[in-house]
N, C-alpha and C positions, 0 to 999 in steps of 0.2 A: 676708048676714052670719050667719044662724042655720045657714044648710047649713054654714060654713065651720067653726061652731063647735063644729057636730056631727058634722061629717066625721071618723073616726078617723084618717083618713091625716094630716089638716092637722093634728091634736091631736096627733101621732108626731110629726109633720115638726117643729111648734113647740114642740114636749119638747126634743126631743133637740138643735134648734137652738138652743135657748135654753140650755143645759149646756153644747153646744159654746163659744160666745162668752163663757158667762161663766169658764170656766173658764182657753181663753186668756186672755181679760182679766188674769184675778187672775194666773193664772202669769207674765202677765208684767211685771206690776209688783210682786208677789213677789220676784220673780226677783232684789231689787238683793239678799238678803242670802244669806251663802255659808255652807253649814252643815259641821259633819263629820261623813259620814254615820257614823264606827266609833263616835264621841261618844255615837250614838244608842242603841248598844247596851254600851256602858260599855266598849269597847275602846281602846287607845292606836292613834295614825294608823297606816297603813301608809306605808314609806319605799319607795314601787319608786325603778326607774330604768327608762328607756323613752328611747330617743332621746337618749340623754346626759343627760339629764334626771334629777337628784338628787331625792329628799324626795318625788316623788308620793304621793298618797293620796285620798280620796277626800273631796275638799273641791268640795259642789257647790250648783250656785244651787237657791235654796230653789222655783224654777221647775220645777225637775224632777219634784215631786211630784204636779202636774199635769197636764206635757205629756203623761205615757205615757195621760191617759184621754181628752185631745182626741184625741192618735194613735184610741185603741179608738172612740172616738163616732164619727169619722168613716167606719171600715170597718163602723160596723152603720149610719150614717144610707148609705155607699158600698151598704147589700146592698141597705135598701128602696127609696130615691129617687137612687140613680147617680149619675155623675159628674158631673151639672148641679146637684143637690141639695148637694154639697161643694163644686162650685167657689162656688155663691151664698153659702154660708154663709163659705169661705174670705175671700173677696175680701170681706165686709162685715166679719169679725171684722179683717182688714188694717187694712180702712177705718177701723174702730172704734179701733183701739188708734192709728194715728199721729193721731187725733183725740185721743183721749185726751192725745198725747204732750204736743200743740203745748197742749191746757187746765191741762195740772200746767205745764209751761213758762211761762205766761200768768200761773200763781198763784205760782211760784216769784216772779214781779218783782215782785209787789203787797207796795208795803211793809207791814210788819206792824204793826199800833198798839202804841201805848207799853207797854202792860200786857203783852201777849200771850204775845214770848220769853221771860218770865220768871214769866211766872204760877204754873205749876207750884212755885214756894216761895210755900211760906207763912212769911207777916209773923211768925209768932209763933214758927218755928223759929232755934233758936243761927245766931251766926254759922257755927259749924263746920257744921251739918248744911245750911245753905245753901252753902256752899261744896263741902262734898261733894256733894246734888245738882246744881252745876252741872257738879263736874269729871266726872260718870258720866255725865251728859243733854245738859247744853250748856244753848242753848237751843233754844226749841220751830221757829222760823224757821229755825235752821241745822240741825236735825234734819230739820226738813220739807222742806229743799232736798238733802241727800244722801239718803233715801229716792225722792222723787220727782223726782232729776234725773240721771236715768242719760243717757251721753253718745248723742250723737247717733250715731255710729258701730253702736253698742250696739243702737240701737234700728231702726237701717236695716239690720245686720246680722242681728238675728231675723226682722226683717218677710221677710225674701229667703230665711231658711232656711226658716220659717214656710211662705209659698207653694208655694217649690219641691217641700219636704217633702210638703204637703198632695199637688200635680201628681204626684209619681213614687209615692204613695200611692196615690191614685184608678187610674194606670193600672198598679200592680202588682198589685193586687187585682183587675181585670178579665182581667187576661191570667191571671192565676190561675187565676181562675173559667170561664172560660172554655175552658180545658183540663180542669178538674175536677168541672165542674157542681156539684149543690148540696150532694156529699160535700163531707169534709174543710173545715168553719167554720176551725178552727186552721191552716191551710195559706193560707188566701188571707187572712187577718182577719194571724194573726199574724208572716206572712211580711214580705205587702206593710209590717207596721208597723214592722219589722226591718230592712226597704230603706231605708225613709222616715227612720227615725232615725238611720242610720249619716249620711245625708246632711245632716241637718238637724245633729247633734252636727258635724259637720266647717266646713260653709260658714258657721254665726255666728260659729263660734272665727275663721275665717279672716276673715272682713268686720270683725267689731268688732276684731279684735287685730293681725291682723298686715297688716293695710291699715289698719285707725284705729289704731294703738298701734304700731307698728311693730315687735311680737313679732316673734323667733324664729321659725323656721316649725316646728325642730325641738320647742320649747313649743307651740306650737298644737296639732299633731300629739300629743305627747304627752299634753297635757289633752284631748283629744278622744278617745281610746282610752281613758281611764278615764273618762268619760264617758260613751260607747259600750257598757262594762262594765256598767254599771247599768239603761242605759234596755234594754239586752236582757235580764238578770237580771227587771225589773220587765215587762217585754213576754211573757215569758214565763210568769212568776209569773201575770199579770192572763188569761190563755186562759183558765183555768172560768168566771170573769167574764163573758166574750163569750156562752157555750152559756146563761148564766143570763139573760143579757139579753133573747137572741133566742128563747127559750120563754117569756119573759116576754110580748115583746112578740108574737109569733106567737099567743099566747092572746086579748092585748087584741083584737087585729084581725080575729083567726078563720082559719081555713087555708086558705078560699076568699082575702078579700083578700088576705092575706099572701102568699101564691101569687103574686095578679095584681100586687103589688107591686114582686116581687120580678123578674117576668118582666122587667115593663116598665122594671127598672133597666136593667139588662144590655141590653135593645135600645135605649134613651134611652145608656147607656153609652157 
């Protein structure tokens, strides 16, 4: 237990693993509220049209904030510890979140004691002002159950893009690398993230929406290219990010491990 605790490679591998998970995690129960992103910058929405598709803009799940840095963790845990190092972490964060799903599901049916929904007013406020806070908040149980009860479709639809994404990630980044040895970081890091995300923005829109909701396919399609817009804008954006990390971490470890590190991704790859 003390070699393990002292090993730098297992103290990398349990960083970065541990950032990985939590981050999906939060993204994707984050994910239930839908933001605008022009809002952010005090601009009025954009109206495209795409696919026959009126009023587009760029209204997007507050998930996205996130994905694009599980995408980057996983091409710097894919450079030290390869494609067995992702798919373990993959396949537990999976694991992790449809756990999660079926525990908020389990709390959603637990009734709520008498006080609870409604605790938030206080006894000593006007009638008016308890009425206004119910018509803004609700209460606390029916708020607890649209935050934490995204549909099932929703949630088997991430899981599939999630994986898949993660799989055409790991071996777009090898075949990369592999052609290009250990030039070019921004080529196999930001490449394979740019595959992964095109994929991953397309198969949830299709699984949750137009197989559970029975969208359009020309709306899926259309919400998925402004989608697509951003996670590559932000894929692209986060490259210095990558060069910061991996001399970061290239120092913690020293140039000898980080070397043998790196070799034994690529042949474990």
């Amino acid at each position: 237990m003390v070699y393990l605790v002292n090993n730098k490679a297992v103290r990398l591998f349990l960083i970065l693993g541990g950032f990985f998970i939590a981050n999906a995690l939060i993204a994707e129960f984050i994910g239930v509220k839908i933001f605008s992103l022009e809002r952010c910058f005090g601009w009025e929405p954009l109206n495209w049209r795409l696919f026959d598709q009126e009023g587009l803009s760029f209204n997007l799940t507050t998930g996205v904030i996130l994905w694009p840095v599980v995408f980057i963790m996983t091409d710097i845990i894919n450079e030290y510890f390869g494609r067995k190092g992702v798919q373990i972490l993959s396949y537990m964060t999976a694991g992790l979140i449809a756990y999660a799903f079926v525990l908020f599901s389990l709390g959603i049916l637990l009734p709520p004691a008498d006080f609870w929904p409604t605790s938030h007013i206080q006894p000593d406020w006007s009638p008016e002002m308890q009425s206004e806070m119910l018509a803004k908040v609700g209460d606390f149980n029916a708020a607890f159950r649209l935050v934490f009860g995204q549909g099932l479709w929703i949630i088997i639809g991430s899981l599939i893009a999630f994986l898949l994404g993660q799989l055409i990630d790991v071996y777009a980044f090898h075949w990369i690398k592999e052609k290009t040895g250990e030039k070019w970081i921004w080529l196999r890091a930001t490449g394979s993230t740019l595959i992964s995300q095109f994929i991953d923005s397309f198969v949830v829109l299709f699984v949750a929406f137009y197989i559970g909701a029975g969208w359009d396919i020309r709306l899926v399609l259309a919400i998925g290219v402004v989608n697509y817009i951003y996670k590559f804008v932000v894929a692209i954006g986060l490259t210095p990010l990558l060069y910061l990390a991996h001399d970061l971490i290239d120092r913690y470890l020293g140039d000898e491990l980080a070397g043998e590190l790196k070799k034994t991704a690529m042949v474990r790859g």
